[in-house]
C-alpha positions as CSV (number, residue, x, y, z in Angstrom):
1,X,-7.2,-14.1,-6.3
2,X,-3.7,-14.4,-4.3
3,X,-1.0,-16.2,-6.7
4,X,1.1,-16.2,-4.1
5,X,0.3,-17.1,-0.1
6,X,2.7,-15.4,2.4
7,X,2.2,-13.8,6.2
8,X,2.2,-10.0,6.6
9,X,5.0,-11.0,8.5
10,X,7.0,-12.0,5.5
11,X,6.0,-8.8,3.7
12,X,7.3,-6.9,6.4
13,X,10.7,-8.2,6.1
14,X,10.8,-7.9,3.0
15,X,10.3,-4.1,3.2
16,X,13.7,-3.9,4.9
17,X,15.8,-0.7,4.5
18,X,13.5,0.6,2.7
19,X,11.0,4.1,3.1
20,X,8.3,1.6,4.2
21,X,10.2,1.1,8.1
22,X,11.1,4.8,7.9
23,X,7.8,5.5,8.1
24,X,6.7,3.0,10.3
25,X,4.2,1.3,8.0
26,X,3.2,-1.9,9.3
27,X,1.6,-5.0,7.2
28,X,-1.4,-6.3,9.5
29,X,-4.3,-8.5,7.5
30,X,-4.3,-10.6,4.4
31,X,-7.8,-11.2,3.7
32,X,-9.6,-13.0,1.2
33,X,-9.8,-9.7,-1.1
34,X,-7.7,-7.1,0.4
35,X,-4.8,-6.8,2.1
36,X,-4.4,-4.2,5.1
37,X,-1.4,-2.0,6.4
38,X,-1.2,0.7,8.8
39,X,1.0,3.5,9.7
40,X,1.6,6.5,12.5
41,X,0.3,9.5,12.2
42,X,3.4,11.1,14.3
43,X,6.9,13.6,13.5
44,X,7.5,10.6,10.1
45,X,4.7,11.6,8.6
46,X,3.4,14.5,9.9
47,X,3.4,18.0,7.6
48,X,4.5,21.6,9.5
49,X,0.4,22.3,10.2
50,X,0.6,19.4,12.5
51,X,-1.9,16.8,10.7
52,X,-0.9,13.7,8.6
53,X,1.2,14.6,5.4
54,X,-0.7,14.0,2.0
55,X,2.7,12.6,0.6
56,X,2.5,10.3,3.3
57,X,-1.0,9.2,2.5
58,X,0.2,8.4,-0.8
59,X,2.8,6.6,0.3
60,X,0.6,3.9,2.6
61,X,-2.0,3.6,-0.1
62,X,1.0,2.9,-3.0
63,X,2.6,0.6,-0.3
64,X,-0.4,-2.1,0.3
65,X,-1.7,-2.0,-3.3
66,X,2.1,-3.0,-4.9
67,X,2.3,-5.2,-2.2
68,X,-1.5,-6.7,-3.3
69,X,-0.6,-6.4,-7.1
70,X,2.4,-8.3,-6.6
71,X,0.8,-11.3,-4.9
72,X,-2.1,-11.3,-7.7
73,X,0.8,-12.4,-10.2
74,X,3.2,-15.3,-10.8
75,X,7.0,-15.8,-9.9
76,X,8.9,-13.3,-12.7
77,X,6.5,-11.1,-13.2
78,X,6.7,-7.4,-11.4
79,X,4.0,-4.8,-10.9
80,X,5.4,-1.3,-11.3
81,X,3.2,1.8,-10.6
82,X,1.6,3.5,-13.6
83,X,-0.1,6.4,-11.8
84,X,-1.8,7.4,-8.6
85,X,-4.2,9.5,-7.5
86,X,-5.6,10.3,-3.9
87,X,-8.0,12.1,-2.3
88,X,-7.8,13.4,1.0
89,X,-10.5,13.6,2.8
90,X,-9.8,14.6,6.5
91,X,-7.0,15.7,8.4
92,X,-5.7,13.5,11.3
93,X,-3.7,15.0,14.3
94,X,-2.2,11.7,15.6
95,X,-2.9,8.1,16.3
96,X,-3.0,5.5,13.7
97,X,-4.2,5.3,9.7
98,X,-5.3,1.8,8.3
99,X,-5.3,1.3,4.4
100,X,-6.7,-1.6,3.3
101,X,-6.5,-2.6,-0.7
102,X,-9.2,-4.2,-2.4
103,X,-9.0,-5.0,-6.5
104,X,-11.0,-3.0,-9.4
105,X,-9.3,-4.7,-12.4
106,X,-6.8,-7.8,-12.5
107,X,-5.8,-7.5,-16.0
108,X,-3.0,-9.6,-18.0
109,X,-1.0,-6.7,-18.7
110,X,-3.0,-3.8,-15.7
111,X,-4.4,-3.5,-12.4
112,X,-6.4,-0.8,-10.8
113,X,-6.7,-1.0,-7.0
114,X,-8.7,1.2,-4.4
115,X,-7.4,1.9,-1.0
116,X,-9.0,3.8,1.5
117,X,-7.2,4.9,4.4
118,X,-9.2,5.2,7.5
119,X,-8.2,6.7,10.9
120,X,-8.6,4.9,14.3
121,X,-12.5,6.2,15.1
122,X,-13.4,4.4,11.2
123,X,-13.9,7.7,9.2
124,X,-12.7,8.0,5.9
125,X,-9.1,10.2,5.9
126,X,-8.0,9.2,2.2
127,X,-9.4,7.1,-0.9
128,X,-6.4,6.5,-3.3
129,X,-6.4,4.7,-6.3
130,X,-3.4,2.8,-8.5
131,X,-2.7,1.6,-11.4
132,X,0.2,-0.4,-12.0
133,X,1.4,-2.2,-15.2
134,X,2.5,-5.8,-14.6
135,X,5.7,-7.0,-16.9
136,X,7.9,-9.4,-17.5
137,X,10.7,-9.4,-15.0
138,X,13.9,-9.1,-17.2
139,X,16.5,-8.4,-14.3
140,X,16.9,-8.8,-10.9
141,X,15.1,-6.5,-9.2
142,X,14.3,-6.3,-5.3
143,X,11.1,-7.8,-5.0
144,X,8.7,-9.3,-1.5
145,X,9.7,-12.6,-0.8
């Protein structure tokens, strides 16, 4: 499935000054059919009522499945986001989220992932799910390593 083999430790880097730091998502796993991320549930992402932000939610699951989109493809070609849509489940006070990415469709021209989110005791806080249109890259554009 992965086009292109790199550490979550090069991911990372490549999410320098960028939102991804700012809210202290972190890339963890690379597995045979998802890859994993995690962020803190603290002041970053937190909403006025004092449980994890829904924006923030969005942000993790759009994070790891662009991040999993783009190593599905081959040098010069980008994965933009098409749409997303998430679900949220439970509220969270603090601690730690996990989303972890795992594939619906790996099309030539589309791909549809599912990430659920999970908090630190397992339970389901989020299930997202993106679609993003993979194109031609006819620029320069940032990119992961």
């Amino acid at each position: 499935m992965w086009k292109k083999i790199i550490s979550t430790d090069d991911l990372q880097a490549a999410c320098k000054s960028t939102m991804i730091p700012t809210l202290g998502i972190e890339f963890t796993a690379i597995g045979d059919t998802y890859l994993e991320a995690r962020m803190p549930v603290d002041e970053r992402t937190m909403q006025p009522m004092g449980s994890l932000h829904g924006g923030a939610s969005a942000a993790l699951a759009e994070t790891v499945g662009n991040a999993a989109a783009y190593l599905c493809v081959e040098e010069g070609v980008l994965c933009v986001g098409l749409e997303i849509n998430a679900n949220h489940i439970r509220p969270v006070g603090r601690g730690w989220v996990t989303a972890r990415a795992t594939n619906l469709h790996l099309g030539r021209t589309t791909q549809v992932w599912e990430i659920k989110i999970l908090d630190e005791k397992g339970q389901l806080v989020c299930v997202a799910r993106l679609t993003v249109a993979v194109i031609k890259a006819e620029r320069d554009m940032r990119s992961f390593p």
